[in-house]
MDAnalysis code that builds the backbone (N, CA, C; Angstrom):
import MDAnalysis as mda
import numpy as np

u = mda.Universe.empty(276, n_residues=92, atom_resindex=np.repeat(np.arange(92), 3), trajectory=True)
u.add_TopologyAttr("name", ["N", "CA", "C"] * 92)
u.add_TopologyAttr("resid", np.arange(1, 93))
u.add_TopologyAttr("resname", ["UNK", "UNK", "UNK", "UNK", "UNK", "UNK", "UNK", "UNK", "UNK", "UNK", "UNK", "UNK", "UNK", "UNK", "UNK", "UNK", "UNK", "UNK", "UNK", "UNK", "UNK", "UNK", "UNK", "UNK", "UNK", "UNK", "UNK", "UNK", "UNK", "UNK", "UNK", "UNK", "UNK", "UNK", "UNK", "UNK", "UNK", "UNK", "UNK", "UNK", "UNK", "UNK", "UNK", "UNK", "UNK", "UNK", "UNK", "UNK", "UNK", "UNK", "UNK", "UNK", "UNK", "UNK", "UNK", "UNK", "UNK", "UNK", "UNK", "UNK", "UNK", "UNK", "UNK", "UNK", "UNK", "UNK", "UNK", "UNK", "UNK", "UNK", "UNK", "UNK", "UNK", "UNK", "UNK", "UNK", "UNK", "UNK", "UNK", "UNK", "UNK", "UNK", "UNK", "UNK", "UNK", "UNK", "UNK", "UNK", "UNK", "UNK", "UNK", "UNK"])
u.atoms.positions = np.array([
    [-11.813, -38.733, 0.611],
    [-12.052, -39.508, -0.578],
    [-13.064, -38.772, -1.447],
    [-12.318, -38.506, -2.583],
    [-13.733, -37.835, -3.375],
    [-14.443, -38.661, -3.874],
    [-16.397, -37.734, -4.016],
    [-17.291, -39.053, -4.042],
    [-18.472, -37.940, -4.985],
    [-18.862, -38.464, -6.435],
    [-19.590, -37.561, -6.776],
    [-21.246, -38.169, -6.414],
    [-21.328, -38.723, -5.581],
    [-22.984, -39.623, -5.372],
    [-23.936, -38.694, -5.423],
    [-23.571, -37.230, -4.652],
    [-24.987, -35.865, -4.466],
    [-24.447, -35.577, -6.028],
    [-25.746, -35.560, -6.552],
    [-26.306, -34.937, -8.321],
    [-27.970, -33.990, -7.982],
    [-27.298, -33.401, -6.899],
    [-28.673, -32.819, -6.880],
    [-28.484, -31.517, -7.727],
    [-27.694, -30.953, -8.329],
    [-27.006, -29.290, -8.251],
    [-27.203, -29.351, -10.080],
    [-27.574, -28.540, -10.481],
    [-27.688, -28.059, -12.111],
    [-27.828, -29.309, -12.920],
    [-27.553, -28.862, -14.471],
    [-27.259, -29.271, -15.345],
    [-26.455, -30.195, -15.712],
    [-25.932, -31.541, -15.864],
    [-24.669, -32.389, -16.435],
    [-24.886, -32.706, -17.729],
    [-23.980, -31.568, -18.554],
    [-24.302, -32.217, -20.099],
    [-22.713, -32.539, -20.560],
    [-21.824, -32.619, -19.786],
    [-20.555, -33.090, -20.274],
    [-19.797, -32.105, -21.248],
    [-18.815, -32.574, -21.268],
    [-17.738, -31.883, -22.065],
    [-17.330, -30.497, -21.695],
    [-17.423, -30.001, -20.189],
    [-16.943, -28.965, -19.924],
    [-18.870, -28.012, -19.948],
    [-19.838, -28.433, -20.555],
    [-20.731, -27.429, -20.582],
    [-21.619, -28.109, -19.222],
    [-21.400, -28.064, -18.378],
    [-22.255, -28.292, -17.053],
    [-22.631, -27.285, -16.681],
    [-23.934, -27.317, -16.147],
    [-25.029, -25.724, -15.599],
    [-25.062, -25.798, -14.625],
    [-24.803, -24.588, -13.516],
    [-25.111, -24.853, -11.993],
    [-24.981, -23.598, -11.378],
    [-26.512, -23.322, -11.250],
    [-27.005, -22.289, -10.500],
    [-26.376, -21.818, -9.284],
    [-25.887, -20.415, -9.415],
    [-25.194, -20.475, -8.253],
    [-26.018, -19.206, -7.370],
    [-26.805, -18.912, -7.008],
    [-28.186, -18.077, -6.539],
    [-28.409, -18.646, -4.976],
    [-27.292, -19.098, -4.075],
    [-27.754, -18.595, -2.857],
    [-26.564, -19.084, -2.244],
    [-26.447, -18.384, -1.114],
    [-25.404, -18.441, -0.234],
    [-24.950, -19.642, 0.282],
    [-23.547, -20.616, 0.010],
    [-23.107, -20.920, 0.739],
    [-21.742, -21.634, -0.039],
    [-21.595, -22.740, 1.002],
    [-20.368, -23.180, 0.139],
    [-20.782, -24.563, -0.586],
    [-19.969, -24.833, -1.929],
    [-20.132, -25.934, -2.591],
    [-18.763, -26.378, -2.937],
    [-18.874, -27.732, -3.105],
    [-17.826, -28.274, -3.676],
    [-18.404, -29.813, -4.879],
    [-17.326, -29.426, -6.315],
    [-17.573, -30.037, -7.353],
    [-16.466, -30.961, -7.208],
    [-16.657, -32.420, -7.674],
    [-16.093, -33.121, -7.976],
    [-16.388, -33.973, -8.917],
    [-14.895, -34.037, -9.897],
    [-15.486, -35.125, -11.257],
    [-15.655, -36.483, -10.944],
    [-17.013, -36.726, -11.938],
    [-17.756, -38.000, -11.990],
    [-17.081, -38.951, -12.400],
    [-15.765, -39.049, -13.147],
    [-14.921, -40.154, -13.934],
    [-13.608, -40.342, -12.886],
    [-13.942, -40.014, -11.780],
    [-12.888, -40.125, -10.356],
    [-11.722, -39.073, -11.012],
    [-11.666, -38.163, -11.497],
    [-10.348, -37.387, -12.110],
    [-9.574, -36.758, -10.476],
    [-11.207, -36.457, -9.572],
    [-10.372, -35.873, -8.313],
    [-9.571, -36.454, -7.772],
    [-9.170, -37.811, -7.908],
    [-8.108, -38.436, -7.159],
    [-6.939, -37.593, -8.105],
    [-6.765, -37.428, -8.926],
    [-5.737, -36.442, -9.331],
    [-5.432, -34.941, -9.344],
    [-6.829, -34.603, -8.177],
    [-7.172, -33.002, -7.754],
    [-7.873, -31.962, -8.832],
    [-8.593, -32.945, -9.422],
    [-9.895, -31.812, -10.603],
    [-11.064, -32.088, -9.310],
    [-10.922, -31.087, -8.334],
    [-11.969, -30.809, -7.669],
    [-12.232, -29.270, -7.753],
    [-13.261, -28.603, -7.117],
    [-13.842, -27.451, -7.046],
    [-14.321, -26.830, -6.040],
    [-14.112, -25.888, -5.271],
    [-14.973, -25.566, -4.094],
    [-15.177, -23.743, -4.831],
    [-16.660, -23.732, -4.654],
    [-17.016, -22.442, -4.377],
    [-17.740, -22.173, -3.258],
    [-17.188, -20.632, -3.126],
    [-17.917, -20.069, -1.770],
    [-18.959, -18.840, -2.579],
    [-20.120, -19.298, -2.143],
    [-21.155, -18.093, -2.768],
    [-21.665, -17.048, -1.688],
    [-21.059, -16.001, -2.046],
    [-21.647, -15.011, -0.593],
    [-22.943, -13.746, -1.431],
    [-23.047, -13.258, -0.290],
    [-24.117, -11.814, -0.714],
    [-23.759, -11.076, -1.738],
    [-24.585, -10.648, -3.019],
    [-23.588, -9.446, -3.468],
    [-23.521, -7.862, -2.359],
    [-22.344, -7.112, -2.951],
    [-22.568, -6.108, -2.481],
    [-23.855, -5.422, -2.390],
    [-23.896, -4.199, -1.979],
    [-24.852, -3.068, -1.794],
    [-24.649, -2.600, -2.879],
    [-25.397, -1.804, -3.458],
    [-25.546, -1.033, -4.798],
    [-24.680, 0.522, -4.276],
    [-23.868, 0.757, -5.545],
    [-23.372, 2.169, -4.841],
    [-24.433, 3.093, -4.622],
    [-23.785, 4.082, -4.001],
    [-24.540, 5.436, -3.881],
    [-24.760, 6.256, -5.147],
    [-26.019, 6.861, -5.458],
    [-25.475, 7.631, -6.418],
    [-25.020, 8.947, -6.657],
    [-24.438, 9.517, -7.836],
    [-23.671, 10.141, -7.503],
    [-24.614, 11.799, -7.604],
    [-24.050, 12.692, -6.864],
    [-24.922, 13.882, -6.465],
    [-25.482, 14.411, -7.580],
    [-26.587, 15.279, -8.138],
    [-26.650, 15.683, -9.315],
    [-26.397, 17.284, -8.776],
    [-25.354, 17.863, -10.178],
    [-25.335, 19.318, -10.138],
    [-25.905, 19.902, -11.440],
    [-26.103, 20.977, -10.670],
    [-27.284, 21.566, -11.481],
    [-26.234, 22.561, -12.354],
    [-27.230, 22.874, -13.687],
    [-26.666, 23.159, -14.323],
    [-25.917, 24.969, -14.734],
    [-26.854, 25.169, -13.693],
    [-26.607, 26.777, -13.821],
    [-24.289, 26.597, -13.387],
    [-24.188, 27.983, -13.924],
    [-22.719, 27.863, -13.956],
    [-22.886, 28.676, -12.321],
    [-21.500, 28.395, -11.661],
    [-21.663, 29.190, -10.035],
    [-20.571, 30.334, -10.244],
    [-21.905, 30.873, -9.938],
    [-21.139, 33.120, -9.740],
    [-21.520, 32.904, -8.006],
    [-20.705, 33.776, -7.667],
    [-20.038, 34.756, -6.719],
    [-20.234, 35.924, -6.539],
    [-20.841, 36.480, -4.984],
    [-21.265, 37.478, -4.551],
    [-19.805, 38.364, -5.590],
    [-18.618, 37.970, -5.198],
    [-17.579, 39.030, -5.754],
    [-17.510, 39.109, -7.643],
    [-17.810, 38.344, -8.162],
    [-18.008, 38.052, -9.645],
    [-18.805, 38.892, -10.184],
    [-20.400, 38.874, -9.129],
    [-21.414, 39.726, -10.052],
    [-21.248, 40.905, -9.190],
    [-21.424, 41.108, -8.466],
    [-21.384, 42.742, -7.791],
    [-20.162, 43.832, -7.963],
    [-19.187, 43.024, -6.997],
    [-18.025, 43.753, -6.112],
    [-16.990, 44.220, -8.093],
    [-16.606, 43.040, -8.466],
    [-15.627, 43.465, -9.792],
    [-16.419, 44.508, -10.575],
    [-17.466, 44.465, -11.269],
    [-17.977, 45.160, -12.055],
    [-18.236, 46.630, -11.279],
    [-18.443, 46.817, -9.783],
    [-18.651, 48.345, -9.240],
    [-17.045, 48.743, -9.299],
    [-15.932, 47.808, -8.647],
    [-14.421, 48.258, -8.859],
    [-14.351, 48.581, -10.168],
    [-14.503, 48.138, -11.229],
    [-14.119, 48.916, -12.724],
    [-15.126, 50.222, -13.313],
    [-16.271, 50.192, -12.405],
    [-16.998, 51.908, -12.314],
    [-15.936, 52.735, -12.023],
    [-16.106, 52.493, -10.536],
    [-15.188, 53.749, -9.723],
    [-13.888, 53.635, -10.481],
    [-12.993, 53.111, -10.949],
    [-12.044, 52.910, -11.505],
    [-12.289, 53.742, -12.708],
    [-13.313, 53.902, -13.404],
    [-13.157, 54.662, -14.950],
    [-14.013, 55.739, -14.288],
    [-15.088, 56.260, -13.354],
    [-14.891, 57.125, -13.236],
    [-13.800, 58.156, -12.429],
    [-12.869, 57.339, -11.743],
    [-11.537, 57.909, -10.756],
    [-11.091, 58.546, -12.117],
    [-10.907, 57.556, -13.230],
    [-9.650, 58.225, -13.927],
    [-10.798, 59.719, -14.910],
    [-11.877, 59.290, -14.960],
    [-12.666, 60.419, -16.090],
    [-12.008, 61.804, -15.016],
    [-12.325, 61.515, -13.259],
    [-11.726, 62.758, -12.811],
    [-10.873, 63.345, -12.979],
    [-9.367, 62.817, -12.783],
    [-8.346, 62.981, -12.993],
    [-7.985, 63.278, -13.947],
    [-8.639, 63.163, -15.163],
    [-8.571, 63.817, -16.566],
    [-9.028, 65.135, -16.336],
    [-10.523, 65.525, -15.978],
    [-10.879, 66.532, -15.855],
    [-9.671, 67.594, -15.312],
    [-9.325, 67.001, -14.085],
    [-8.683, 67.942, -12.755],
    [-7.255, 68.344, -13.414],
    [-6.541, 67.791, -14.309],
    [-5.035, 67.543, -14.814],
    [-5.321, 67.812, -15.719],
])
């Protein structure tokens, strides 16, 4: 039988603008004061924990990422490479 007698919970200012704190865990259930719940205008909320806050996300730094082969190894291959061929000019 719905029964609205507990008015302990928020605000009742009618017309749809009713206030009601919903700041701690558990379950509630609303029912209208003009008996409407006999026609099923009832309410149940379940108030749980919020989540955990995400993680945040990694910071990268801003330098751009080179490679032992990027800065060293390519730039000595295009030495030997122009001096191979300066030889081969010489020799031919």
């Amino acid at each position: 039988m719905a029964s609205s007698n507990n008015k302990t919970y928020g605000k009742w200012r009618g017309v749809g603008w009713d206030v009601v704190p919903l700041n701690t865990t558990r379950h509630r259930y609303f029912v209208s004061g003009k008996a409407f719940c006999y026609g099923g205008m009832k309410l149940f909320v379940q108030v749980e924990k919020p989540p955990p806050p995400p993680r945040a996300a990694p910071v990268k730094s801003g330098a751009p990422r080179t490679s032992y082969r990027t800065t060293f190894v390519l730039p000595l291959a295009f030495a030997i490479g122009a001096v191979w061929d300066s030889f081969l000019r010489v020799m031919g």
